[in-house]
N, C-alpha and C positions, 0 to 999 in steps of 0.2 A: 504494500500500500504506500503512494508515495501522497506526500504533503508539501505541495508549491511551495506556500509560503514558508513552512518551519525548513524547507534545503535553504531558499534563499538567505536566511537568517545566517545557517551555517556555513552557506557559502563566503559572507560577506563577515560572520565572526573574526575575532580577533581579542586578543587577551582584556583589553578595555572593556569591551560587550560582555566576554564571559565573567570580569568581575563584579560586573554593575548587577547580572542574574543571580552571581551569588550574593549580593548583598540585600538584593530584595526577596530571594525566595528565604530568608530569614524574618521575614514579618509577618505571613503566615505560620509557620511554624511557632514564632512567641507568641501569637496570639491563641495558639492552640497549645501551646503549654502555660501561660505566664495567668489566661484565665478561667481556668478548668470550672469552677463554681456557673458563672455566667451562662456555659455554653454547654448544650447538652454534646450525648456524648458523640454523635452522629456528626454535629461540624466540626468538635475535636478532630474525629479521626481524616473527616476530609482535610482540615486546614493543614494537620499535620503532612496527611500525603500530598498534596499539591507542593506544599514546603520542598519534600524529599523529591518530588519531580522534576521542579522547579532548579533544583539543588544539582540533582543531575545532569542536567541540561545545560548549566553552567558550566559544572568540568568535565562536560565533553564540548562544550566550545574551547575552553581552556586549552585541553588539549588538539583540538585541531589546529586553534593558534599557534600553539608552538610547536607543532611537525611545521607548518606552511611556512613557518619563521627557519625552523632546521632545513628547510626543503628550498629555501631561498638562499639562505647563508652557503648549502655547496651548491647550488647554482653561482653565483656568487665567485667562489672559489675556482671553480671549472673555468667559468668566461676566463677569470683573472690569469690562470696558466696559459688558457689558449692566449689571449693579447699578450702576455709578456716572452710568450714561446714565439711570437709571429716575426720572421725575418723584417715585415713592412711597418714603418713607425702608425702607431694605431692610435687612436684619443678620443675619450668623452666627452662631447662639448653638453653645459644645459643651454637655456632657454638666452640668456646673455651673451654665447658664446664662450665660456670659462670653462677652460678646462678640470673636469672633475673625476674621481673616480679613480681613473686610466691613464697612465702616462709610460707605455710601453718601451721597453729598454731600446730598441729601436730608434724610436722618437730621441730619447736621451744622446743617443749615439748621436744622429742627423743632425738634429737643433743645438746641440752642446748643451746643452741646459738637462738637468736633474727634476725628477719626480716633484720634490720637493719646492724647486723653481719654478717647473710650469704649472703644480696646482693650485685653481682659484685663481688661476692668471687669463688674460684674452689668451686665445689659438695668436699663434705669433708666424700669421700669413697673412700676407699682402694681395687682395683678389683687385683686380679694377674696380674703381669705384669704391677703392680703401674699404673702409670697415662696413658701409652701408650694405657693400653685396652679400657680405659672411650675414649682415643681419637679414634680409632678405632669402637668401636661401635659408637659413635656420628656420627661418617663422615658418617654410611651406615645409620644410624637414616635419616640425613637428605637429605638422599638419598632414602628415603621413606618404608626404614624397619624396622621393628616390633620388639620387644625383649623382654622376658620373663623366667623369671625363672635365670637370671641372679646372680650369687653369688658374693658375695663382704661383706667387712669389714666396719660396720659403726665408723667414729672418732668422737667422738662428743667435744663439746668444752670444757669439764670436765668427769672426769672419765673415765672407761675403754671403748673398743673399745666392738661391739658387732657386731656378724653376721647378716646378712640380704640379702635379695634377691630383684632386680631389675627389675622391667617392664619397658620399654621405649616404647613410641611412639612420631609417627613426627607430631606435629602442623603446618597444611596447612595454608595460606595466601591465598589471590586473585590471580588467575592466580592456582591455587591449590599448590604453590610455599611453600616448606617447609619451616616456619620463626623459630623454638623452637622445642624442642623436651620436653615433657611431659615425666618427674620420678617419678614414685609411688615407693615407697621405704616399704617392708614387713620386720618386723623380720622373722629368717630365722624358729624361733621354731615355729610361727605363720602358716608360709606359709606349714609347715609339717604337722601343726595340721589340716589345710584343707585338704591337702592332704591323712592322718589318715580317715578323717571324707569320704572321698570318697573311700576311700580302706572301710572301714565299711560298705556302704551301696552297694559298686557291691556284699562283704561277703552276706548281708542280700537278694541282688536278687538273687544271686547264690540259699542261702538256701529257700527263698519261690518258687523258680521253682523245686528244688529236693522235699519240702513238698507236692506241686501240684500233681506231679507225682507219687508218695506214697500214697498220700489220695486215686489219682483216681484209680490205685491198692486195696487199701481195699475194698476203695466202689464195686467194682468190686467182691470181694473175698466174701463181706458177703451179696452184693445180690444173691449172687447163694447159700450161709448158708439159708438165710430166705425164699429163693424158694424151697429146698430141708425142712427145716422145718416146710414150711405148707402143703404140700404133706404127711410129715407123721402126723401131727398131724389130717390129715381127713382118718386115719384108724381106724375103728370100734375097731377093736380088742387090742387096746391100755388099758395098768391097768391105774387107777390115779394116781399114782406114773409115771409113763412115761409121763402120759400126764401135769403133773405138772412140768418133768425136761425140757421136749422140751418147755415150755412156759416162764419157768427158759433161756431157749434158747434163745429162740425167743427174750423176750426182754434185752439179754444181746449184740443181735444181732445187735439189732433196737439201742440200746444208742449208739455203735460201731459206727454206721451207722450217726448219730446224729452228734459224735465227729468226726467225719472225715469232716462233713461240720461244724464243729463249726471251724476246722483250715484253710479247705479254708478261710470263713469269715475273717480269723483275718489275713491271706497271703493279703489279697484280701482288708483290712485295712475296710470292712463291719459293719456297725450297729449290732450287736445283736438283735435278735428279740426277746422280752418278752413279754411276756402275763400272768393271771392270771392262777396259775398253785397251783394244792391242793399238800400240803406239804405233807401228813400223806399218800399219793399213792406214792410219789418217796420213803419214806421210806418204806413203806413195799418192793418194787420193791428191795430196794438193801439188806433190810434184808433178803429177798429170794435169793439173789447172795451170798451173805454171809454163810447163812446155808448150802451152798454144799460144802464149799470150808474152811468153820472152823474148820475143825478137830474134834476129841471126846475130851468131857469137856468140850467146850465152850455152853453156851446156851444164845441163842437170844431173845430179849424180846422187846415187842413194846406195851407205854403204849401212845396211841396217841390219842387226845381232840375230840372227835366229835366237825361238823360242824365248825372247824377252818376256819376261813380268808382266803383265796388264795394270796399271795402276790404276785405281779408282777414281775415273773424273767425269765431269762432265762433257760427254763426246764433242757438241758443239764449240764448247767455251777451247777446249784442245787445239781443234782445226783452226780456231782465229789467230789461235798464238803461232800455231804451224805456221799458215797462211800469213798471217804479218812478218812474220822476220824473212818468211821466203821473199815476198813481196819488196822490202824495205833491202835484202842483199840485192836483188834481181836489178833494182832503182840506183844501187852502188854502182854497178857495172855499164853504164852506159854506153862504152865501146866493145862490149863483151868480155866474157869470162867465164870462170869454173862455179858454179853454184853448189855446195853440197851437203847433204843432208846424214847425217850419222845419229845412230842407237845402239845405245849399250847401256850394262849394267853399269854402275858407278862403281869405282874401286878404292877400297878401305882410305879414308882421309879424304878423299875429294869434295865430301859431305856431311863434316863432322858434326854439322849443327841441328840434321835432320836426321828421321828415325828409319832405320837401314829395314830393309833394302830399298835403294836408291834406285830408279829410272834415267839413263843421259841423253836427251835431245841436244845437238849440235847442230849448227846451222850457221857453214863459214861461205865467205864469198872471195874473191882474188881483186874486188877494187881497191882504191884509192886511201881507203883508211879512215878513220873518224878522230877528229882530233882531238888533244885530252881537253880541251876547254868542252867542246861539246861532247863527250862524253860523261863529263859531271852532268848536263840536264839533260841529255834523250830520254830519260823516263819520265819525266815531267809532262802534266798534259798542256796541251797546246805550244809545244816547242818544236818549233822544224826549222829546218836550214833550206828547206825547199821555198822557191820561190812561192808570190801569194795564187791560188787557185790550183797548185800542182799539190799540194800537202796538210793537211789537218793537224797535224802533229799531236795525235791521238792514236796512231797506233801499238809504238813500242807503252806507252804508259798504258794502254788497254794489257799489251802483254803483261809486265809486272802486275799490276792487279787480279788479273785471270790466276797467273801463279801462285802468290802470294797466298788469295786465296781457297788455293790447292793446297797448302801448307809447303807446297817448295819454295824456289830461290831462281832468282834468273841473272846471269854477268854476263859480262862483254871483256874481251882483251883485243885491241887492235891496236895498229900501227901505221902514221901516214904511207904511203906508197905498198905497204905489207897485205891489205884485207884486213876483213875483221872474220871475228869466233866470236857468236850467242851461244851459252852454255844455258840451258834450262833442266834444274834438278827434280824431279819430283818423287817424294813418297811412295811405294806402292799402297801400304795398307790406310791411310790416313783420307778420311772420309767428311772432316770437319774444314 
């Protein structure tokens, strides 16, 4: 059975109320003990129990007062740690603007001034319109609105003034009654650098929805390359020289194909899938892309280790490290040369730093050499020595990265007029 009015009573008790109950359910009760002759014995015992009802109902407001008094005090305490735990200078402004309450270690840091300096003192910030605007937004603060992004001048108690930006909000009471309004106080270069950090990332969803839609365009383009390329390569009448370049084709088709989903994945922020993949087939794969597209003079050579290890990687991510340094020797030689590609296992020391057994990709050329000034930044992205529209200078740092991580290692030893040697180490069993 509930009763409206006796909750509201309790809702709204407080030790004051519960004492004034006790004081008055004592006047029935003496008037039913103090005049027993007078009063028969029937309002005796009512005056009496209304008394002890009365009485009751007192210290059970009593004590509702004081849990809602203990129930406020660790509220109280709670807020207190979260503000003086908060990296951002925090403060209690009342109704004047005076700091009360809260003076966040924070705040003490920023403003140079102590707990004890800023409370009961104005907020010691300069908004346009001096002190009028802080009074102004307060009065709607505690009218129950919101404020952010607000700009204003920090004073502090020493040194110069610095920018910053203001949040307010209004601190409820019982009855949802605004008592305080809550300032978080940002520096103003702070509040831009998040701001920075959000214009970057709508840039970066912008560009992975344009990537999505581009991939799914190729894929599109070279499924219908690798359907028209198996059709002809089931013609009878085909030389081996055709039937060598459409399968030069085909798998230059199928990596395409590869790479388009290797950028979804990386849009798509996807695992990599590795598996045990034989090194000495991606090479030959890209020294066959290579012989059609190097020119006269260069000749390709592959001197590659039977029965090598398979190291665990990602087959596509492999072939681009394959494919760029072939690329990037093939570019060294521009009058022609020896291109050549080597695989072996690695031998004890060569790879001290990495967990054996070791994989060796080599990939030397017979140009002109790289010299030690740019040899400190070719893995650097965007550094080439190629003229502008011939080079991105994005490839050899695509290789380092791809390696890297592999968990291997990738060097260079060359010499002006001598060629260069790419050494690429990798892991077999190493999966991360």
């Amino acid at each position: 059975m509930r009763i409206p009015w006796l909750q509201s009573v309790f809702a709204r008790s407080g030790p004051r109320l519960g004492r004034g109950l006790l004081a008055a359910c004592a006047l029935p009760a003496a008037c039913g003990l103090v005049a027993p002759g007078g009063l028969s014995a029937g309002i005796q015992r009512t005056l009496l129990l209304a008394g002890a009802l009365m009485a009751a109902a007192s210290l059970a407001m009593l004590a509702v007062g004081a849990l809602r008094a203990y129930r406020t005090k660790l509220d109280d305490l709670a807020l207190g740690k979260v503000l003086q735990g908060s990296p951002l200078p925090i403060v209690v402004l009342d109704r004047e603007g005076r700091v009360q309450c809260h003076w966040n270690r924070a705040a003490e840091e920023r403003f140079r001034l102590s707990a004890a300096q800023a409370l009961g003192k104005p907020l010691p910030v300069a908004l346009p319109g001096l002190r009028q605007e802080l009074g102004r937004l307060l009065e709607r603060a505690f009218q129950g609105d919101t404020f952010t992004g607000v700009r204003g001048q920090g004073l502090p108690g020493s040194g110069p003034s610095f920018p910053l930006t203001l949040c307010m909000t209004p601190l409820r009471g019982p009855g949802d009654a605004v008592e305080a309004v809550l300032v978080i106080l940002l520096d103003a270069s702070e509040a831009m650098g998040l701001e920075r950090q959000l214009m970057h990332s709508r840039r970066l969803e912008t560009a992975g929805e344009l990537i999505s839609t581009v991939t799914h365009d190729v894929n599109t383009i070279l499924t219908s390359i690798l359907g028209s390329n198996e059709l002809l390569l089931r013609d009878p009448h085909l030389s081996p020289d055709q039937k060598r370049r459409l399968e030069v084709m085909r798998r230059g088709a199928s990596r395409g194909h590869d790479l388009a989903a290797r950028l979804l994945r990386h849009v798509r922020k996807a695992q990599p899938e590795r598996r045990k993949t034989d090194l000495n087939d991606l090479v030959q794969e890209v020294a066959g892309l290579l012989e059609d597209a190097a020119g006269p003079g260069v000749n390709i050579r592959c001197q590659l280790q039977p029965d090598l290890p398979s190291p665990l990687v990602e087959p596509t991510e492999i072939h681009q490290v394959i494919l760029n340094l072939g690329t990037n020797a093939r570019d060294a030689m521009p009058g022609g040369g020896d291109l050549t590609f080597r695989t072996r296992l690695a031998r004890p020391g060569e790879a001290p730093d990495l967990p054996a057994p070791v994989v060796l990709l080599e990939v030397q050329d017979t140009g002109s050499g790289i010299p030690a000034d740019v040899r400190e930044r070719m893995f650097e992205a965007y550094f080439t020595t190629k003229r502008e529209g011939e080079g991105t200078g994005l490839g050899l740092a695509m290789v380092a990265r791809i390696v890297q991580a592999h968990g291997g290692r990738v060097g260079c030893t060359s010499r002006e007029g001598e060629g260069t040697l790419f050494q690429v180490f990798l892991p077999v069993g190493v999966s991360a």
